[in-house]
Phi, psi and omega in degrees: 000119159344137174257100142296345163267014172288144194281345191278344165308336195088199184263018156219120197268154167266156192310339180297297171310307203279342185223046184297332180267354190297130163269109178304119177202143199133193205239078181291311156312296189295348191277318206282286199307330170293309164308279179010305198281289178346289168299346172270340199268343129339281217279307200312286159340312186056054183272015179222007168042041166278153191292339166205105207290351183280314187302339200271329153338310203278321174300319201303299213320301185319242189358313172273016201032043166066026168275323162293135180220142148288146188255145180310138127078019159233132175292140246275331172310307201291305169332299194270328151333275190305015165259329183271331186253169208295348174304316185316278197302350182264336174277001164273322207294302175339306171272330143356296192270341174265340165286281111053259152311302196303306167305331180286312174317272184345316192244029187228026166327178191002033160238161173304052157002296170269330166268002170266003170252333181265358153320333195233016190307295198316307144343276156353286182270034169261331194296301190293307200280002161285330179237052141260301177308317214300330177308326203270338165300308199312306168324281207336292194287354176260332159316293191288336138336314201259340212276167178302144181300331202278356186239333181306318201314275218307324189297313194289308178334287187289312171339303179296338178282319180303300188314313164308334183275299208259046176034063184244156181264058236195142174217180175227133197237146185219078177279145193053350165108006165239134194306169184227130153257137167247134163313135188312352197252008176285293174280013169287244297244318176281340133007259171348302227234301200294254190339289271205286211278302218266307168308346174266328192274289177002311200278314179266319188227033199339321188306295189339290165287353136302330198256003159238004147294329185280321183277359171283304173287358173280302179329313217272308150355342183065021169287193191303157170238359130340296189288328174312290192310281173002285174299315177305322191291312151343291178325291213295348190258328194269321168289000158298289180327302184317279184342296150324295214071346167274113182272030174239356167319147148193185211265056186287148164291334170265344171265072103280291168334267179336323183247331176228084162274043206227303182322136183285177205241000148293326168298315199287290146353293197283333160321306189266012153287301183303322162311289190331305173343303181286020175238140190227156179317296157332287217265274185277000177089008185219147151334117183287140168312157179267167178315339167291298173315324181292340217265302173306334193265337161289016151273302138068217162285321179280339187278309170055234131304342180290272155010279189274009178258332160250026172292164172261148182288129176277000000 
């Protein structure tokens, strides 16, 4: 798997790398057939007034690392129009997965092959339309990257209508005036932690509010979000502690009980549900939640800390 923290990426990771774990989900026909019509209707026009639509054709390739690539003898609307749509993407995932196969044969001779391969197909092609889509937001955002800042406004406006139509869980964030796409639950959570959460622990526990500003930006960053939780839960066991004054807490029925008995007692439950959470194979003997899951629960650990932050002080 691609180190979206490697330093030789710059100041831009592409989107396929920075979200490699997003759980795709939504009406996926509908989103490619709208772009699709969109971007063609971009180029054909020439609604971004480029001095050349072949040249800007020849960047998208540079730019997506060639996961967009041009094809000989198509004008530069029809290339990128015919990329977005969906026959287009079921003809990769197609070829994609037949290709795939033949390799898997080629390095499986003389074994049952074909039944140690079709035990895992369904797998297999979930896995190829998943970094086949996952490329294709990846295009996207390198379209809204290279085009003049002065023409993105009206594309992210509809791109966000697309996103909303065909229920993807995906916004465009244009921090510095340059788009972003992001999962939708990125500005909800700096909401949370920014706005709300992080100037009150700053104020009382300032470590405290480093180590969960390092796990808001490890999130946006695409690190492991296993480890992002951990740490983050860490946080929240140590402001307990802080809280408290007993440095053996921890998010139990008998030290809750003992230290916040005012908390209702579905809370006092869901606290030591959320503890659970943080134990993996290694460590705790159980399945870690997935990455999609984990993103939510560091939602959380900041209401929380929110929480426990307005207990009242004996």
């Amino acid at each position: 798997m691609t180190d979206p923290n490697d330093p030789r990426w710059g100041d831009y990771v592409p989107w396929f790398f920075r979200y490699q774990n997003f759980a795709v989900r939504g009406n996926i026909d509908i989103f490619f057939a709208r772009v699709s019509q969109r971007l063609h209707r971009l180029l054909y026009h020439n609604e971004a007034n480029l001095p050349s639509k072949y040249h800007f054709i020849s960047q998208l390739e540079s730019e997506s690392l060639q996961r967009f690539r041009q094809v000989g003898g198509e004008e530069p609307h029809q290339v990128l129009s015919s990329y977005f749509q969906p026959q287009m993407v079921d003809q990769d995932i197609r070829q994609r997965h037949y290709d795939a196969h033949q390799s898997w044969l080629a390095s499986h001779r003389g074994t049952d092959a074909a039944s140690e391969w079709k035990m895992a197909q369904r797998e297999r092609q979930l896995a190829i339309e998943h970094d086949i889509i996952c490329e294709r937001i990846g295009v996207l955002e390198a379209v809204l990257r290279l085009l003049p800042s002065a023409s993105t406004l009206p594309l992210i406006r509809d791109i966000r209508r697309i996103f909303a139509e065909a229920d993807l869980i995906l916004d465009i964030r244009t921090d510095n005036g340059i788009p972003q796409i992001v999962p939708i639950e990125e500005p909800l959570l700096q909401h949370e932690i920014i706005d709300q959460l992080l100037p009150r622990l700053a104020a009382q526990f300032p470590e405290r509010a480093k180590e969960l500003v390092s796990a808001y930006r490890g999130l946006l960053n695409g690190e492991d979000a296993d480890t992002i939780f951990v740490g983050a839960f860490k946080s929240l066991e140590e402001l307990a502690r802080e809280l408290s004054g007993d440095r053996q807490f921890i998010f139990d029925k008998k030290h809750l009980t003992e230290h916040f008995p005012h908390l209702h007692g579905t809370i006092h439950i869901t606290l030591m549900r959320l503890s659970d959470h943080r134990g993996d194979k290694g460590g705790h003997g159980k399945d870690a939640p997935s990455p999609h899951e984990i993103r939510y629960l560091l939602f959380a650990i900041c209401n929380a800390a929110l929480l426990l932050l307005d207990y009242p002080k004996r």
